[in-house]
C-alpha positions as CSV (number, residue, x, y, z in Angstrom):
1,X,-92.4,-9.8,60.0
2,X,-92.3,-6.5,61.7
3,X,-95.5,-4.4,62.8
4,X,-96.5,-2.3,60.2
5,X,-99.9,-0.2,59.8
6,X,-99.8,-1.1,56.1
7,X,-98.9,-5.2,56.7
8,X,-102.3,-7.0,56.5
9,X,-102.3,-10.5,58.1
10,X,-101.5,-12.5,55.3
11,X,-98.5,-10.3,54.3
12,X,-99.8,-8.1,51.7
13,X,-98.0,-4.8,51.6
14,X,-101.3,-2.4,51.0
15,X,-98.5,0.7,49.9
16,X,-97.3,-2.1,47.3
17,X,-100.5,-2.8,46.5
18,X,-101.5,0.4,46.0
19,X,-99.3,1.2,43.7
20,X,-98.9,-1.8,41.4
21,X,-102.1,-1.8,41.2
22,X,-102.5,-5.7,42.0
23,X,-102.2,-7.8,45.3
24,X,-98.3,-7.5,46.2
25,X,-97.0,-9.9,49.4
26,X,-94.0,-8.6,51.2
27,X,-91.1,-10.9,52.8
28,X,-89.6,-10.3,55.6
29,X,-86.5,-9.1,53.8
30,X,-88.6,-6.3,51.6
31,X,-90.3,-5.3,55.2
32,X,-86.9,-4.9,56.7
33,X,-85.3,-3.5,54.1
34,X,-89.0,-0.9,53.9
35,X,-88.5,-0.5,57.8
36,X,-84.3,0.8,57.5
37,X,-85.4,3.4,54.2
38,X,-85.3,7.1,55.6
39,X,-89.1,6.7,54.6
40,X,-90.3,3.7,56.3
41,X,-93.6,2.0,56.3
42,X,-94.7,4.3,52.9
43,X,-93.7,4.8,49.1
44,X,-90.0,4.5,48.9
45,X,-87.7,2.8,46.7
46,X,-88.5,-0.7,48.4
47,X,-92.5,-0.1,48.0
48,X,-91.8,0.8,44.6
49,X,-89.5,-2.0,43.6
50,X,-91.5,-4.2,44.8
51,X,-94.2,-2.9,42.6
52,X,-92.6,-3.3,39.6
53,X,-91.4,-7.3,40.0
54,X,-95.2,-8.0,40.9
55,X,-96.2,-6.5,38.0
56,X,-93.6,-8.0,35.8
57,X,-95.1,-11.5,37.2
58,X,-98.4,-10.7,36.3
59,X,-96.9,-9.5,32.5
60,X,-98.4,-5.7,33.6
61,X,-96.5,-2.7,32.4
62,X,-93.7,-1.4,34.3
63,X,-92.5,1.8,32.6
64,X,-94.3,4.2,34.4
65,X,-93.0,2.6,38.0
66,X,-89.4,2.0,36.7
67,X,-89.8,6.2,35.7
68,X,-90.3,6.9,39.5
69,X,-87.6,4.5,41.0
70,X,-85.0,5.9,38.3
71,X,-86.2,9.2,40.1
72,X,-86.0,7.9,43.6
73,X,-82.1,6.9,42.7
74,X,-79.5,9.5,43.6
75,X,-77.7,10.9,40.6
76,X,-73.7,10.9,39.9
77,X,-74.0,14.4,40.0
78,X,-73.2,15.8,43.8
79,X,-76.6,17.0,45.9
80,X,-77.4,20.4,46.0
81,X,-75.7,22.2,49.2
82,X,-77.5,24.9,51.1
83,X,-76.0,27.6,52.9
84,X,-76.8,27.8,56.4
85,X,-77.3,31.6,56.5
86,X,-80.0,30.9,53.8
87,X,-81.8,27.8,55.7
88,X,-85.2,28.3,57.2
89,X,-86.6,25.7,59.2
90,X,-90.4,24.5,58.0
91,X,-91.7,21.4,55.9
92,X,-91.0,23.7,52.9
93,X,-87.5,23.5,53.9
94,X,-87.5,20.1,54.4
95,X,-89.3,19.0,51.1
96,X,-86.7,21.1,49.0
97,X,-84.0,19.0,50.8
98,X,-85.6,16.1,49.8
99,X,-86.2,16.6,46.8
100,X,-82.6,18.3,45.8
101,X,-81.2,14.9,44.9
102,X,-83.2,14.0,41.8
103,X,-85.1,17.5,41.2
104,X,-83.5,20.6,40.7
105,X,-84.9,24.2,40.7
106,X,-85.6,26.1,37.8
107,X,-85.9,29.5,36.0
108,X,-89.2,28.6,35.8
109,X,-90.1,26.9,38.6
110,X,-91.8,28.5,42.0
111,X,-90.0,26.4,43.9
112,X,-88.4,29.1,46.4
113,X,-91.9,30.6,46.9
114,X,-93.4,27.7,47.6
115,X,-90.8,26.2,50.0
116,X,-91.0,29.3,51.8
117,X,-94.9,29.7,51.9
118,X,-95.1,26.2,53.5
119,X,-92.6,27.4,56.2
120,X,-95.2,30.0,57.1
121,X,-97.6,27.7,57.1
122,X,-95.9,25.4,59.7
123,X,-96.8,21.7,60.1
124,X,-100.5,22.4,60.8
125,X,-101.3,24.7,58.0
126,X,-99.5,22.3,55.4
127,X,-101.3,19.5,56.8
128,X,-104.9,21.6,55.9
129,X,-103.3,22.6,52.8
130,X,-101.9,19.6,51.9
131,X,-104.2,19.3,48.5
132,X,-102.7,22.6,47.3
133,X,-99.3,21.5,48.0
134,X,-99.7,18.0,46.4
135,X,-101.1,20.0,43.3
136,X,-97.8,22.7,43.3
137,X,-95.9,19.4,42.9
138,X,-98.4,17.7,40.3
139,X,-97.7,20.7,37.9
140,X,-93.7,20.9,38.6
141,X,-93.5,17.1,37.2
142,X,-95.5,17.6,34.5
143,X,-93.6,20.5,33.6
144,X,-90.8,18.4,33.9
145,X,-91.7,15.9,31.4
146,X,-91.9,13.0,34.6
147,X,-95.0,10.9,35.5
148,X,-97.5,13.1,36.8
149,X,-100.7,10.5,36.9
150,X,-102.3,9.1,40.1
151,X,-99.7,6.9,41.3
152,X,-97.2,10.5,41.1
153,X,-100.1,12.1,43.8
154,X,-99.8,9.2,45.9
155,X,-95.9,9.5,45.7
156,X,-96.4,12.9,45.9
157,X,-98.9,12.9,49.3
158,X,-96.0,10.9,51.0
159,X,-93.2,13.0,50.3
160,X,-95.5,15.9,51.7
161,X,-96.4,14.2,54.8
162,X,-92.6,12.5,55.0
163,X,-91.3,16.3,55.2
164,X,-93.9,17.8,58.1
165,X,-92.9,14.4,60.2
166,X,-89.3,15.3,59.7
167,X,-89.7,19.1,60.4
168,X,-91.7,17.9,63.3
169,X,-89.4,15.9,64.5
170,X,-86.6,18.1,64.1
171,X,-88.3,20.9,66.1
172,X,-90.8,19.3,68.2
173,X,-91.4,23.1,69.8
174,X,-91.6,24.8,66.7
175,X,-89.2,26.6,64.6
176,X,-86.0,28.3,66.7
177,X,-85.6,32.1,66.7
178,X,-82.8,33.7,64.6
179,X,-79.9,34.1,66.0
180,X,-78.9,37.8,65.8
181,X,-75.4,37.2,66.5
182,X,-75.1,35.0,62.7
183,X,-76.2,38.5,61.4
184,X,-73.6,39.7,62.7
């Protein structure tokens, strides 16, 4: 097994856990397979997947987890592509891209607005915000017709914290300064 915050000494997965609801032990497959996802060591499609089988053991409903991993799956159709005169670094940027794939933007949606507001914000201000932003995303899946229960605001709390880390990461000094010669 590899080190993991969330691997308790006899194997249980406590993000598995969490969200099936019921006692969930992770191989050493699932937690290398958990530790390659672009969102390791949290809710991603292994955590998830292996939600749903211990459930189906136990004979516990699975609908509402096999809902969220049909989200998690990229579509046929071809990501959305953003124009690099358009792109502004932040975690509002970085939650839009990661959420493109299986959630679209709407007439109706404040999407743009919101994506924006959490690039002012920067890392720090999202991070004391976070509740807010977990509850912008609460109403846009229950708009949306998807799960929007507790299990969504744990899924929801990740992807949040999964897009500062990557912002952060990406600019460890902050966000660059435009570039008047693109303006150009």
């Amino acid at each position: 097994m590899i080190h993991c915050p969330h691997l308790t000494n006899n194997n249980r997965c406590e993000v598995a856990t969490q969200i099936a609801e019921c006692n969930v032990r992770a191989s050493a497959a699932a937690c290398e397979a958990c530790q390659s996802d672009d969102n390791p060591q949290a809710v991603n499609v292994v955590t998830i997947g292996m939600a749903i089988v211990h459930r189906k053991r136990l004979k516990k409903p699975t609908s509402q987890l096999q809902r969220v991993l049909e989200n998690y799956l990229p579509e046929i159709e071809p990501a959305t592509t953003f124009k690099i005169s358009a792109y502004r670094p932040g975690p509002g940027s970085e939650l839009k891209k990661m959420l493109a794939w299986f959630a679209r933007p709407s007439e109706s949606c404040n999407c743009e607005t919101r994506a924006d507001t959490m690039n002012d914000w920067g890392a720090d201000g999202c991070r004391q915000n976070l509740d807010t932003i977990v509850e912008w995303l609460m109403e846009e899946a229950e708009q949306r017709g998807m799960p929007h229960g507790k299990f969504t605001r744990v899924v929801a709390k990740s992807l949040v914290a999964t897009a500062i880390r990557r912002y952060e990461r990406k600019f460890p000094d902050g966000p660059p300064e435009p570039d008047d010669e693109e303006d150009r």
